[in-house]
N, C-alpha and C positions, 0 to 999 in steps of 0.2 A: 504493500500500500504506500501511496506516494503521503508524504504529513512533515511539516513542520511543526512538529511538537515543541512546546517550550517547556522548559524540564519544569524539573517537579519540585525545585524550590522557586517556585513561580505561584504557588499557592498563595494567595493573599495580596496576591501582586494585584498593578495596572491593568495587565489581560486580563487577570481573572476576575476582577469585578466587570471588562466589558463581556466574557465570558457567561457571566452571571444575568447579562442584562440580554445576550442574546438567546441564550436556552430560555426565558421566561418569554422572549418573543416566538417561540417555536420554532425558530429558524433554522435548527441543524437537526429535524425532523425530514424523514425522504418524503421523496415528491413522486411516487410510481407513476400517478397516471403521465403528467409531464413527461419523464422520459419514456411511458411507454408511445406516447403520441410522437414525443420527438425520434426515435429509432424506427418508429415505421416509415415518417415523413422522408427523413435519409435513405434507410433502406426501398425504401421507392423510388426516392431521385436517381440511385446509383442504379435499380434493376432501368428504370426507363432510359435513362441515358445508354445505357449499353442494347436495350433495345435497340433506340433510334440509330447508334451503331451498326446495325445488324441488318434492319430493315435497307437504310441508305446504302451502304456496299460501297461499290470501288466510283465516291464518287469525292471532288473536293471538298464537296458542300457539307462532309463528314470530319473536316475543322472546325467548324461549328460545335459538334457536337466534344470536341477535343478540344475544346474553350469550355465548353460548361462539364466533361467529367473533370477537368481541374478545379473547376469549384467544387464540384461533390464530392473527389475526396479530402478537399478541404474542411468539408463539415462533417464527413465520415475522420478524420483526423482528431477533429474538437470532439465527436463523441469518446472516439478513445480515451481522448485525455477525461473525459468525467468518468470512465469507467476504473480508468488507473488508481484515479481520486477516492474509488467507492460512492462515488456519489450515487450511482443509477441504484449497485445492490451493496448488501450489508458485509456479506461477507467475503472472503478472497475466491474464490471457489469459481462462481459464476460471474467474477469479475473480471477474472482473467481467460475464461474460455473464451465469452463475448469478445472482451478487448482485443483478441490472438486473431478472434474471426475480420475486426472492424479493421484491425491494425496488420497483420500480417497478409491475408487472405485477400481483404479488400483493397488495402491501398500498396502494401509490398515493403511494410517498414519491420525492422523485429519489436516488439511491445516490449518486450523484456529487458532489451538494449535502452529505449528511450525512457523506460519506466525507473529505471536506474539513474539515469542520466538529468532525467528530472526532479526525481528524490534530493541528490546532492545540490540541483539551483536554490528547492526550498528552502533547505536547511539552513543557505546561504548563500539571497538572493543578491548578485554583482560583489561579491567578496573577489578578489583579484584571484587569490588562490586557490577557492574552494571550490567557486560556481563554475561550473564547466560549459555555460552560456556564455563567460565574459571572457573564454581562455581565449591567448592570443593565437587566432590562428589566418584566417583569411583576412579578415577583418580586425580591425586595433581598437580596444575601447579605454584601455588606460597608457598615457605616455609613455611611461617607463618601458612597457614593452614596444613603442615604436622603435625608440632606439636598435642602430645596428643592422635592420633591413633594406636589405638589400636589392640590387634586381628587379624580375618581377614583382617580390613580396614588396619590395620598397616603394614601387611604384603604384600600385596599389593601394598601400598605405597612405600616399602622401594625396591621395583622389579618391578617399576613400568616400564622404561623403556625394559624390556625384558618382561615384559607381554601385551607391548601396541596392537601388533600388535592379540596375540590370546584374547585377551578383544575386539578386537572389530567385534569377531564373535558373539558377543554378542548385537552388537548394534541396527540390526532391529530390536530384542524383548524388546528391552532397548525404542526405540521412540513410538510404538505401544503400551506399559506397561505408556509410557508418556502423547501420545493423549489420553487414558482411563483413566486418572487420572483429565484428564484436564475436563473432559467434566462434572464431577463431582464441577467443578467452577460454582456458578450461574452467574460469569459478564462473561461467555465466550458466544459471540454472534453465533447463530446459532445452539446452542446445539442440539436441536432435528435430526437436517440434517446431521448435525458431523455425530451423533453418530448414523442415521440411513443410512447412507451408508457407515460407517467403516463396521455395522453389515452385509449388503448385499455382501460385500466382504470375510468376513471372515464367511461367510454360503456358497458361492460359491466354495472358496477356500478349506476350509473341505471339501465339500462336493466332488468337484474331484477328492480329494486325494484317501475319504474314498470308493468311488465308483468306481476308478479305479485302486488303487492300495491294494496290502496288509498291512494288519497295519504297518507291519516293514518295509516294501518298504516305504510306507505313512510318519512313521517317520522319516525315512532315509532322504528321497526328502526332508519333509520340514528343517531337520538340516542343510542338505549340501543348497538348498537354500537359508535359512539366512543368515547362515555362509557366502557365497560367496558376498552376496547383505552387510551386515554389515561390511566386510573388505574393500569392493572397497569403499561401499562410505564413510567412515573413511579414505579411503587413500585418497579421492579426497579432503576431507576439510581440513586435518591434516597440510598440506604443509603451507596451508596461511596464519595462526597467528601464532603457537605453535613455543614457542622459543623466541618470538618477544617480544620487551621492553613491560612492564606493564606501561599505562598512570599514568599522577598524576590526572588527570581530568584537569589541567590548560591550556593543549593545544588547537591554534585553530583548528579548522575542516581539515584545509588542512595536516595539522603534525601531529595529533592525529591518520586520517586513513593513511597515508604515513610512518607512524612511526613504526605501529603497526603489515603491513603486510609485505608479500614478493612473488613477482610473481616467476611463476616458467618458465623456457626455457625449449624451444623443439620445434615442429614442429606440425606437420598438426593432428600426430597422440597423443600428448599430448593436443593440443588445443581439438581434439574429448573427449577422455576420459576425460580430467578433464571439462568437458562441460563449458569451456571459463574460467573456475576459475583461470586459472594459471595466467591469468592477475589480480590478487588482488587486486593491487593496483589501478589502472583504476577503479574495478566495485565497489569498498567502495569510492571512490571520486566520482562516476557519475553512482547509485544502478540503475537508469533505461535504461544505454546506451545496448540499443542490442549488446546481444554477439560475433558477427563479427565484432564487430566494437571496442570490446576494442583491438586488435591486431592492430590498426591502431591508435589508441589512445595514445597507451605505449610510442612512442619512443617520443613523443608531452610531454606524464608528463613528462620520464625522463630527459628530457634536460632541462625541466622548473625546475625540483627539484635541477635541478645542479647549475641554474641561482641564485636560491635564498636560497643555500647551505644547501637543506633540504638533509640526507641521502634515496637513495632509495637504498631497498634491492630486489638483483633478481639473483637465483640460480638455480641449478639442479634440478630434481624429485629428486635423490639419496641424495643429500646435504639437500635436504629440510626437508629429514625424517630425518638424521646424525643430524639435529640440533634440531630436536623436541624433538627424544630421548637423548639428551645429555644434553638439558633442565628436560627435566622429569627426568633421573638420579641424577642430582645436584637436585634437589626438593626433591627428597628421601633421599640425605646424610644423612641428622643433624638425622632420623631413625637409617640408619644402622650405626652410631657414637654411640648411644645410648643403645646399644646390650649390 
């Protein structure tokens, strides 16, 4: 189970009295029918798209349809993550078959590999050393590791903020290139299952392409594809930490995730697309409260963060990205100084 817990001499603390004030709101009570409406709604979008796949055949007008399954399993993606969370079921059990089906089966990532990988952001969201979202690798989120790059990587770096957005057409082959590496771990539990239904996906997946469309069609669909599924869901996570103060590690639980994010505003059609993310700060303080329910949650932290003069931050979509890339610019400076 993915959880940022905050230990246990935390009793009597700041969280736990807003703790206190959310279980009396009922808020970390499960929502069945919600996610049973929302899993059929996806698992609809994904069977009909691959219809219209199927139907269409060897024609172009079947890019189209390789633009909207990059949406879909972009929201087949967000369901995993609430499955990770426990939010849909109670126990690990049917948490993780589901999330193997949504995650591995559907869209071709290992669940086991990101399940991991996202436990350690919680625990320690934008920490330099511990979050494995902020580690220096394509991308540079803290100076210190600008320095010294080189080359490509250097060049990069120093343009990173105008390359963010076409880098992350790069990112579904960047997490599939990830769970394949991972599986290659002896302590990663489940290896065989991993890695025999990423395989069952990705023999399904060629194999439609290669059988109903032309090679060049074939490659066409699956570029635009990616491309489409690697931007949204890079825009869906990009908003919530990026930009946001680097901990020292000395913060407690409640300041550490309150500090670190930033929800985003909007409405019915933002809460869809960002599949509940834009309340941040809510779902890194309480990782198993069902999704309809951090919206109800929010206005409960920020009035408790105002009480006990923690800053909360909560912006635009537009402002959210303005401050990602204007972080990622200033992290490439001390480069383009160096010309």
């Amino acid at each position: 189970m993915i959880s940022a817990r905050p230990p246990k001499s935390a009793t009597g603390s700041e969280f736990a009295a807003l703790n206190r004030r959310i279980s009396e709101a009922g808020l970390l009570k499960r929502r069945p029918a919600y996610y049973a409406v929302r899993l059929s709604v996806v698992a609809t979008m994904l069977l009909g798209a691959w219809t219209a796949f199927f139907l269409i055949g060897s024609s172009w007008w079947t890019l189209a349809v390789a633009a909207v399954l990059g949406l879909v399993f972009s929201q087949v993606a967000l369901v995993a993550h609430d499955l990770a969370h426990r939010q849909v079921f109670r126990t690990k059990a049917p948490s993780e078959r589901v999330g193997r089906i949504a995650a591995n089966i559907a869209v071709g990532m290992s669940y086991g590999w990101w399940m991991d990988k996202h436990t350690r952001h919680h625990n320690n969201p934008n920490h330099d050393d511990l979050d494995p979202d902020v580690q220096p690798e394509v991308l540079i989120w803290a100076s210190e590791s600008a320095w010294g790059r080189r080359g490509l990587k250097g060049f990069i770096t120093r343009h990173q903020a105008g390359l963010f957005f076409p880098l992350l057409t790069l990112l579904s082959i960047d997490l599939r290139i990830s769970s394949v590496k991972a599986l290659r771990h002896p302590g990663m539990k489940h290896r065989g299952l991993e890695a025999g239904l990423m395989a069952l996906h990705l023999a399904a997946y060629a194999s439609a392409l290669l059988v109903m469309l032309s090679p060049l069609q074939a490659l066409t669909f699956f570029l635009v594809h990616h491309a489409v599924f690697g931007v949204y869901l890079g825009m869906t996570f990009a908003p919530n930490h990026k930009g946001m103060p680097h901990p020292t590690g000395s913060e407690d639980y409640l300041r550490k995730q309150v500090l670190t994010s930033r929800n985003v505003t909007g409405g019915w059609l933002t809460d869809t697309a960002l599949g509940g993310l834009n309340y941040q700060i809510e779902h890194h303080l309480f990782p198993a409260m069902p999704t309809p329910n951090l919206k109800k949650a929010q206005p409960i932290v920020e009035a408790y963060c105002r009480e006990i003069g923690v800053a909360y931050e909560q912006t635009s979509l537009t402002e959210s990205y303005r401050q990602a890339l204007r972080h990622l610019h200033a992290v490439g400076a001390p480069l383009r100084g160096t010309r």
